[in-house]
C-alpha positions in Angstrom: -20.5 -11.7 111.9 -23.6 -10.8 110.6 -24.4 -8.5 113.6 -21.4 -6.5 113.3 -21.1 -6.1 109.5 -24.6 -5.0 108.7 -25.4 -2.8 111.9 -25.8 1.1 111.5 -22.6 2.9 110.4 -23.2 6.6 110.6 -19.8 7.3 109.0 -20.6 6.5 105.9 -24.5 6.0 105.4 -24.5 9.9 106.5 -27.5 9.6 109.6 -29.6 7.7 106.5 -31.1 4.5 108.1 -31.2 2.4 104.7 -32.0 -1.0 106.9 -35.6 0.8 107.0 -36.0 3.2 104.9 -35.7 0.5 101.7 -38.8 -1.3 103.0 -40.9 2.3 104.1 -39.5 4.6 101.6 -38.9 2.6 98.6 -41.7 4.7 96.8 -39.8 8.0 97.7 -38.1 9.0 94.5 -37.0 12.5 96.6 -35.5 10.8 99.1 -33.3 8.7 96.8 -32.7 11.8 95.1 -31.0 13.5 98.2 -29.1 10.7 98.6 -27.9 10.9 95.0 -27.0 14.2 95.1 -26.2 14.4 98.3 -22.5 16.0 97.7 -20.4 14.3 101.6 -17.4 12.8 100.2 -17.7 10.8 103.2 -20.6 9.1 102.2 -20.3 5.4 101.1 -20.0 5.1 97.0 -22.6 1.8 97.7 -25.5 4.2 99.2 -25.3 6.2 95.9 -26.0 3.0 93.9 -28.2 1.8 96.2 -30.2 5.5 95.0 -29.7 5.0 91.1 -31.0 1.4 91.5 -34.2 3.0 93.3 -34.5 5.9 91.5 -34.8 3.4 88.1 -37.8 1.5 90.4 -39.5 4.7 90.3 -39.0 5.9 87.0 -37.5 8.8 88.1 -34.0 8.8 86.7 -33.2 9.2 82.7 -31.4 7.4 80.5 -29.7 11.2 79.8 -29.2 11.6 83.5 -27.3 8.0 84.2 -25.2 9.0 81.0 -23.8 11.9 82.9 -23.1 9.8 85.7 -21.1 7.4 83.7 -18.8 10.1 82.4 -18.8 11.8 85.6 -18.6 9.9 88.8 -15.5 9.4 90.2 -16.7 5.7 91.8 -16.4 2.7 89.8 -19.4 1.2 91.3 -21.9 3.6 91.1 -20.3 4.2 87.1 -21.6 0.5 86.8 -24.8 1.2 87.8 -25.5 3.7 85.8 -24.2 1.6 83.1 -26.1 -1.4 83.6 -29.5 0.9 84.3 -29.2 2.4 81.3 -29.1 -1.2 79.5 -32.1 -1.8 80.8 -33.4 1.0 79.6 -31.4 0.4 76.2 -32.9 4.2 74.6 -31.7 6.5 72.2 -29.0 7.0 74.7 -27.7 3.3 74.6 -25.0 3.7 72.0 -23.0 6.3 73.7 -23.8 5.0 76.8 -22.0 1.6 75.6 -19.1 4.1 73.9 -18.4 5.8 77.7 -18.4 2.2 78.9 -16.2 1.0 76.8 -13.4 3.5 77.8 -14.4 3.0 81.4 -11.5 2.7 83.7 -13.0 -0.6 85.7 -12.7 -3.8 83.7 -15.8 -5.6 84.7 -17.8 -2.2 82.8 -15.8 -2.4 79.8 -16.3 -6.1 80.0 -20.0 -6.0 79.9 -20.4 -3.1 77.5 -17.9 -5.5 75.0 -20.3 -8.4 75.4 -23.1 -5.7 74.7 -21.9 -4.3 71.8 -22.4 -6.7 69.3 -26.2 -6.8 70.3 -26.6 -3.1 69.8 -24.8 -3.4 66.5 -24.0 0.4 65.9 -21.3 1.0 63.6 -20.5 3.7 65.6 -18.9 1.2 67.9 -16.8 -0.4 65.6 -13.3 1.5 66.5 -14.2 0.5 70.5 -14.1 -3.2 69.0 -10.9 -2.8 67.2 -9.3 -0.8 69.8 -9.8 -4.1 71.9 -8.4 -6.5 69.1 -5.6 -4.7 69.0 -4.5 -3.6 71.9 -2.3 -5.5 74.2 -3.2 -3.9 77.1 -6.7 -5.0 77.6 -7.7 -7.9 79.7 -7.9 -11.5 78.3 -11.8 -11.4 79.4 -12.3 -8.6 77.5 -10.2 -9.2 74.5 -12.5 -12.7 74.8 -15.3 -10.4 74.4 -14.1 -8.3 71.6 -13.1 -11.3 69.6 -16.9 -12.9 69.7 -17.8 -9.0 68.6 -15.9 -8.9 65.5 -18.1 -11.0 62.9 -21.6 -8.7 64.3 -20.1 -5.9 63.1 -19.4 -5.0 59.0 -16.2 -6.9 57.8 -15.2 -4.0 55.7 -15.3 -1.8 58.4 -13.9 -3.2 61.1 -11.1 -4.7 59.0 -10.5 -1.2 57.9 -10.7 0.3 62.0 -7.9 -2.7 62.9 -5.6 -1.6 60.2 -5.6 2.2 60.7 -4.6 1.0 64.5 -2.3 -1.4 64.6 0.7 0.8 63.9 0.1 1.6 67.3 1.3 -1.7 68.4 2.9 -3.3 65.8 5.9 -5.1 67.7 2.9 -7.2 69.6 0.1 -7.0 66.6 2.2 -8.2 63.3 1.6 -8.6 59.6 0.4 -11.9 60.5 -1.5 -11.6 63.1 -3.1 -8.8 61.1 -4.0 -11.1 58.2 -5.0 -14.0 60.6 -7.7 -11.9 61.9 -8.9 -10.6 58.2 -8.8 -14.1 57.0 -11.1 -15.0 59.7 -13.7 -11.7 59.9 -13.7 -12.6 55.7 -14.6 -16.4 56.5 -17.3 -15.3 59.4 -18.7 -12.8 56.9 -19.3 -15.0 53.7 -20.2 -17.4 55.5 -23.2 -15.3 57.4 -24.0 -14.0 53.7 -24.5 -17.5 51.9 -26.8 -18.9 55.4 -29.2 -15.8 54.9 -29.1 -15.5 50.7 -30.3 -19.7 50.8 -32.9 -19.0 53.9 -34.0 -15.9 51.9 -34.0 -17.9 48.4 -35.6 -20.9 50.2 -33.0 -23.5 50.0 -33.1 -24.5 53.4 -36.2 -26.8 54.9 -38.1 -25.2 57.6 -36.4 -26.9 60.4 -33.0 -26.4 59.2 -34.2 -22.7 58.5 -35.0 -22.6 62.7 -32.0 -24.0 63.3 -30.2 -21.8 62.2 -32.3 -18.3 62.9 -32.5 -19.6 66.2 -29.2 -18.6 67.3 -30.0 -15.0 66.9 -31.7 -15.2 70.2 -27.9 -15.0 71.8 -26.4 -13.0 69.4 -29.2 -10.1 67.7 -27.2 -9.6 64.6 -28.5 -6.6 62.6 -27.7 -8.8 59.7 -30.3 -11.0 60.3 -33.3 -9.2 61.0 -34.5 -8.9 56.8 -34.8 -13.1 57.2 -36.5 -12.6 60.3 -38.8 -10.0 58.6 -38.9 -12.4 55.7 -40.5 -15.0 57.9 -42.9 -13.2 59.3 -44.3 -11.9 56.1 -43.9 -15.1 54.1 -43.2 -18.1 55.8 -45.6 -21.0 57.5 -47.0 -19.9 60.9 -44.3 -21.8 62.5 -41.4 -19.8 61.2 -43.5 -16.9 61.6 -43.8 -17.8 65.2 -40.3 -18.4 65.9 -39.2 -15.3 63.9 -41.5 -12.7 65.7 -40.4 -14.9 69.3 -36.8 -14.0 68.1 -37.2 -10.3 67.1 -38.4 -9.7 70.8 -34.3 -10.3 72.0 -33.7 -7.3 70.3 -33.4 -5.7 72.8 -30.5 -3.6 72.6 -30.0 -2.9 69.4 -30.1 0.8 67.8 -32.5 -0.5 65.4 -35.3 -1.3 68.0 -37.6 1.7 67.0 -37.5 0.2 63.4 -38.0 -3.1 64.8 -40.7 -2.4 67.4 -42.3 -0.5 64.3 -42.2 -3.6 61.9 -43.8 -5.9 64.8 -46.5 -3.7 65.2 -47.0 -3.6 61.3 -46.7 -7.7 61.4 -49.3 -7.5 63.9 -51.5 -5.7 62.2 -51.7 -7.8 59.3 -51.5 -11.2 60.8 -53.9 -13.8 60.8 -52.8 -16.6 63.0 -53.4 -16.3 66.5 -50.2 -17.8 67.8 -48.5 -15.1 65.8 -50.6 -12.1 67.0 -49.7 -13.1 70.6 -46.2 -13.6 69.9 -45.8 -10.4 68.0 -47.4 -8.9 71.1 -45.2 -10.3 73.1 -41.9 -9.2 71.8 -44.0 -5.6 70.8 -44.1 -5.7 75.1 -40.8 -6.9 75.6 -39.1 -4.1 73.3 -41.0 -1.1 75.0 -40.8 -2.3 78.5 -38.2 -0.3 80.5 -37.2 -3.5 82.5 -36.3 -3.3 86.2 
């Protein structure tokens, strides 16, 4: 019942009338700052994310700040929050924000910060990843997660972070199993290499070329970005197009600074009006704190 479940419940919204006070004081960045500080055990974990989802509205909460949180809070929920904000805010911050994450206690945050990590690419990450390979004690969603992260990350190193942890569980991860996965990190690798050595050396035709770059959009491997800044500098305006579209899904990678500073050097320098405003686009789309 509608009526019942979402009428005023002093006990745990602590006197704070949220029903009208997100319409009339959604602007009120101190007000959502009591709330999230407000130290009542009794008030409802929900109310606090309710504050950090606000408090990102108004550009009043850091990327620093929703770090501590993570580590900190002793609520799962509002830990998510200040995981997911700080995604969107994807900063300097980012990587360890996705390291806290992926030791969270909650599933669904480890989950999401596995399915984040290949996008952001760090090496730093790499152990997190092979923790989860490894590991029998993670979740088949995010082990899922972890295996789709494996070939984003160096083969070398990640074969290297899976073999200095499997003694830890070697009656469940074997010799084979061990080798299996090499075998297939290897394959994923060398295969990755030849695709961008023949776009690079132009052995592939244009549309092959897109067809191939194209599914960078879902995945944002680091690997790829020297074709995509080999496109942009040297290829006909349609690759160029596509490849300056692509770079703006970058979005979460560690090496956004250096790729929000080569759009703005493409920018410069092109010619072509469809790639100026694409360039601008993704230029927008990397600095925009999204909300």
């Amino acid at each position: 019942d509608p009526t019942f479940a979402f009428a005023p419940q002093s006990e745990v919204l602590g006197g704070y009338d949220i029903a009208r006070d997100i319409v009339f004081k959604k602007n009120d960045a101190g007000y959502w700052r009591g709330i999230l500080e407000n130290s009542s055990k009794d008030l409802a974990p929900e109310l606090r994310v309710l504050a950090v989802k606000m408090l990102h509205k108004n550009g009043a909460i850091s990327s620093k700040e929703l770090l501590d949180i993570a580590k900190k809070s002793p609520y799962h929920n509002v830990r998510m929050e200040a995981f997911v904000t700080n995604r969107e805010i994807a900063d300097e911050n980012f990587t360890e924000a996705l390291k806290v994450a992926l030791e969270d206690s909650y599933e669904i945050v480890r989950r999401i910060a596995m399915g984040t990590a290949p996008k952001n690419g760090n090496p730093e990450l790499i152990p997190y990843v092979a923790k989860a390979i490894v590991d029998p004690a993670v979740s088949k969603r995010e082990d899922m997660q972890a295996d789709f992260a494996m070939p984003d990350f160096d083969a070398q190193l990640m074969i290297a972070a899976i073999d200095s942890l499997r003694k830890e569980h070697a009656g469940w991860f074997t010799d084979a199993k061990f080798e299996d996965i090499c075998e297939d990190i290897r394959y994923d690798a060398e295969r990755k290499s030849k695709e961008y050595a023949d776009m690079l050396a132009g052995n592939y035709s244009e549309s092959k070329k897109i067809f191939y770059i194209e599914i960078e959009r879902n995945k944002c491997s680091v690997d790829a970005l020297g074709v995509l800044y080999d496109m942009i500098a040297n290829g006909p305006e349609k690759e160029k197009v596509v490849a300056a579209e692509i770079l703006g899904w970058y979005v979460y990678s560690y090496r956004k600074p250096e790729i929000l500073a080569k759009g703005k050097e493409f920018y410069a320098n092109a010619s072509e009006e469809a790639v100026k405003n694409e360039l601008l686009k993704t230029i927008n789309r990397l600095e925009c704190k999204r909300s």
